[in-house]
C-alpha positions as CSV (number, residue, x, y, z in Angstrom):
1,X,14.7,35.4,-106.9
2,X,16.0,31.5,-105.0
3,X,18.1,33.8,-102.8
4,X,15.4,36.4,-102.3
5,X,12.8,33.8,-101.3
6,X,15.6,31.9,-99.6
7,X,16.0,34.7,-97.4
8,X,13.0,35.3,-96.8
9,X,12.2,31.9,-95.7
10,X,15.5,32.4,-93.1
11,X,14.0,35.6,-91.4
12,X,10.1,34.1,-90.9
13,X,11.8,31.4,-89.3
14,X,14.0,33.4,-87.2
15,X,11.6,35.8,-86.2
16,X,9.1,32.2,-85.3
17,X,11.7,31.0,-83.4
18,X,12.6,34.4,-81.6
19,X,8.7,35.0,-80.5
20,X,8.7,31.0,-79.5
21,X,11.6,32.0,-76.7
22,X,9.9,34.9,-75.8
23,X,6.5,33.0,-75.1
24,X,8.7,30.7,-72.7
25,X,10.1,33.6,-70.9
26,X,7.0,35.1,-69.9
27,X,5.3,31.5,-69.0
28,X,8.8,31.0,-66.7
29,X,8.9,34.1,-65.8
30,X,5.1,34.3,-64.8
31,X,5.6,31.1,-62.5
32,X,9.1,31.5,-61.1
33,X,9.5,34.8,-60.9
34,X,12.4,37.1,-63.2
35,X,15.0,36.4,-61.2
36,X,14.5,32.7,-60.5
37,X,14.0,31.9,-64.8
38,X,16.9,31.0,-66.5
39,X,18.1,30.1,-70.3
40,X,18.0,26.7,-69.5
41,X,14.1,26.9,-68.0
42,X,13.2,28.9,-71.1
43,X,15.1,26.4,-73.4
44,X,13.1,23.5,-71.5
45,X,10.0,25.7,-72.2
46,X,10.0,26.5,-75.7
47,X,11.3,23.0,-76.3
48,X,14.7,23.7,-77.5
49,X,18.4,23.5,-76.7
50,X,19.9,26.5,-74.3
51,X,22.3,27.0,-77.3
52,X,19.3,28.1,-79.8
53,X,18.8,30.7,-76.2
54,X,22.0,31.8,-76.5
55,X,21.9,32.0,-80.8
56,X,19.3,34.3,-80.8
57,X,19.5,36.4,-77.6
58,X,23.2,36.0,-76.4
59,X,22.5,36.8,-73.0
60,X,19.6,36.7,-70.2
61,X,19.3,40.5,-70.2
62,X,18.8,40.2,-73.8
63,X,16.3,38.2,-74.0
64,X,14.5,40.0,-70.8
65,X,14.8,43.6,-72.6
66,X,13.3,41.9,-75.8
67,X,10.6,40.0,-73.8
68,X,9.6,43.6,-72.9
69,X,10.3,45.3,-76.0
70,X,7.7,42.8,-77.2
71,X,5.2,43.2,-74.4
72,X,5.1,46.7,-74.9
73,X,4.9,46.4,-78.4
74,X,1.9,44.1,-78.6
75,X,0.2,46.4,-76.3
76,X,0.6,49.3,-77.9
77,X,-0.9,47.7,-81.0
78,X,-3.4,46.8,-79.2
79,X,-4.3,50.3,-78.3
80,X,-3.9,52.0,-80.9
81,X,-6.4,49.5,-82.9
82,X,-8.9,49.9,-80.2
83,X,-8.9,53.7,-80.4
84,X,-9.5,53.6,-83.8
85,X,-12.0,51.6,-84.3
86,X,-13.9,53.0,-81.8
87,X,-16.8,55.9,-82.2
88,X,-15.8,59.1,-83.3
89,X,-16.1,61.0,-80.0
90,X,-14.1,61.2,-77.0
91,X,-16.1,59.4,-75.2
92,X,-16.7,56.6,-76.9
93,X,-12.8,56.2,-77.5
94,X,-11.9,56.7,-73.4
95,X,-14.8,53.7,-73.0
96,X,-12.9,51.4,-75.7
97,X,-9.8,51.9,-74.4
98,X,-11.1,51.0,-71.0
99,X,-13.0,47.9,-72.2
100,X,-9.0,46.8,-74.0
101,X,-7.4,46.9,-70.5
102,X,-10.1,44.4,-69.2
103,X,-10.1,41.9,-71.9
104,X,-8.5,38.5,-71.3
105,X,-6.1,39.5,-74.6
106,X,-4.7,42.0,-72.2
107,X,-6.1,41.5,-68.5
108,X,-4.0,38.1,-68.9
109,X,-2.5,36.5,-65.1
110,X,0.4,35.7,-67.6
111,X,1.1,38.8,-69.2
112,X,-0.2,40.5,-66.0
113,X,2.6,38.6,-63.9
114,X,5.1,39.4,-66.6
115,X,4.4,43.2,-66.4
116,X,4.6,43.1,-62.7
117,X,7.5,41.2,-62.5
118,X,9.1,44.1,-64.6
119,X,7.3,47.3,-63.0
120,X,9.6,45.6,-59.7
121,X,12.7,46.1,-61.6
122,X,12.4,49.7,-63.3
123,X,13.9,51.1,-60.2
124,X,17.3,49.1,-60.5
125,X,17.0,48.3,-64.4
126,X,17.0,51.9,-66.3
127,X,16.5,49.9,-69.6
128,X,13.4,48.7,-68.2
129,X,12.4,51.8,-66.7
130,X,12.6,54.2,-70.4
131,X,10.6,50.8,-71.7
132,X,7.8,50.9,-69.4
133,X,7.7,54.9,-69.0
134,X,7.7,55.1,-73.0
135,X,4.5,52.9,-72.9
136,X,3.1,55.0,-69.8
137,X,3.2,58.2,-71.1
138,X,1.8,57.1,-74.6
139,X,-0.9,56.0,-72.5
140,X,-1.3,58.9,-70.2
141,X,-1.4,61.2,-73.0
142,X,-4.0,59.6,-75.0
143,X,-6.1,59.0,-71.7
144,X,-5.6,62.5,-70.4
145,X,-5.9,64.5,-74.1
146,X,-9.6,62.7,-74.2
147,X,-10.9,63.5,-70.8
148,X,-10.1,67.0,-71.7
149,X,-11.9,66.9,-74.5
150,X,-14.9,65.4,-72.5
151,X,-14.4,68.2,-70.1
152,X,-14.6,71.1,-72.7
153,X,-17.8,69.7,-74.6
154,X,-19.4,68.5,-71.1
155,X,-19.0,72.0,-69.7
156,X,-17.6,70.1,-66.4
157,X,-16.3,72.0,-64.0
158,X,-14.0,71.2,-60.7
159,X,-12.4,68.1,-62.4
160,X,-9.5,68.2,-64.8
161,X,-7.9,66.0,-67.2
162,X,-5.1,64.9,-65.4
163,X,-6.8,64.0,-62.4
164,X,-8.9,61.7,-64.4
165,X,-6.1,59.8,-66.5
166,X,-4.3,59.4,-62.9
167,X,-7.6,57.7,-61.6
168,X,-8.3,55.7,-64.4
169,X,-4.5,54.8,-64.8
170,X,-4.6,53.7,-60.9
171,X,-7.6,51.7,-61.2
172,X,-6.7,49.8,-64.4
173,X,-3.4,48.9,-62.6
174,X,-5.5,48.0,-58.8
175,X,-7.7,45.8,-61.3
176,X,-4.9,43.9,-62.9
177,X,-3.3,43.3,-59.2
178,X,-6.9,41.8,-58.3
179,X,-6.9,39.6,-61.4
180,X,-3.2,38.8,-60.6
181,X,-3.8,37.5,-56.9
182,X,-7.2,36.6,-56.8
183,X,-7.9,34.9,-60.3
184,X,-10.9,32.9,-59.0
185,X,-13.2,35.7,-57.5
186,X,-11.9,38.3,-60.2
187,X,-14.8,39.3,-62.6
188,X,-14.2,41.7,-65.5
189,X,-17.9,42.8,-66.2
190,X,-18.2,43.7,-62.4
191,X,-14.4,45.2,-62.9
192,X,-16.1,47.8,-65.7
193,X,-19.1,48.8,-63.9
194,X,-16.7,49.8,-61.1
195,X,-14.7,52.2,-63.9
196,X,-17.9,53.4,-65.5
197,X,-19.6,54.6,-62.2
198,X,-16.3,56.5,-61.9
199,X,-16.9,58.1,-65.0
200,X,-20.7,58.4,-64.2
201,X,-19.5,60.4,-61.3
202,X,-16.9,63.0,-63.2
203,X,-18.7,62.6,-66.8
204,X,-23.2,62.2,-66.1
205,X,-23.7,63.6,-69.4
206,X,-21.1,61.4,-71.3
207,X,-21.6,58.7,-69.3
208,X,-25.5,58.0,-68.3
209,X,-27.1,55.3,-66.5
């Protein structure tokens, strides 16, 4: 039972110190860019000595495909707790899931630099690239599978579901640029009127005034 606990105790404490390095990265990486952070900025960020870095991640790469891993991760959790907790209809899922990409938890300058500074390496990096296309098409899917449900129960004609996740994928990435480059004038509640008179436009009977 000693060595149980013991153990225990060891693997909270690595995982704590794992998700502190991780934290640095994306605050160096979010103000100096991916390829300008190094172990020792990240070591200087969390606090600790480049050789606790190089314990727990061996390697830049490492740590950069587990800053990711985690990214994408937390996202998804996100996501998938939104959708659920959400009305039972299609509608009122699409809607939360919308409202999750504009909330500061997500619609972060951070964690929106961070993913940036990624989506600029998938084409080089095919790590990077499986990462961020697992997380697209997880998205895409859910996005596009509930627009086609609107679309059969709304009767809508001369739209289709694809075209509608594509939109609403495009937007949700234009709006995180905006809140990227131009923090002070961004404004999230004016952000979501802008998507929901998009779906007012494909979706009137879902989505009313």
């Amino acid at each position: 039972m000693v060595a149980t606990a013991g153990n225990a105790k060891r693997t909270a404490r690595r995982e704590q110190r794992r998700r502190q390095l991780i934290d640095a990265t994306m605050k160096c990486i979010a103000r100096k860019g991916m390829g300008s952070t190094t172990l020792a900025d990240v070591a200087g960020e969390a606090g600790l000595s480049q050789g606790i870095v190089n314990l727990h991640f061996e390697s830049k790469e490492n740590l950069l495909t587990e800053t990711l891993h985690h990214l994408a991760d937390e996202y998804k959790a996100q996501f998938n707790k939104a959708y659920e907790n959400s009305g039972p209809g299609p509608a009122e899922k699409l809607l939360a899931l919308i409202e999750l990409d504009l909330r500061p938890s997500i619609c972060d300058r951070r964690k929106v630099a961070v993913w940036f500074a990624f989506w600029g390496e998938v084409k080089s990096r095919p790590t990077y690239r499986k990462i961020c296309d697992e997380r697209d098409q997880y998205y895409d899917d859910i996005v596009e599978s509930l627009a086609r449900e609107i679309i059969t129960e709304g009767g809508y004609e001369g739209v289709t579901a694809e075209s509608v996740a594509i939109v609403l994928t495009s937007m949700t990435n234009g709006l995180w640029l905006s809140c990227l480059i131009s923090p002070g004038s961004f404004d999230r509640h004016k952000a979501m009127l802008a998507v929901l008179e998009y779906l007012r436009g494909v979706f009137p009977r879902h989505f009313p005034q």
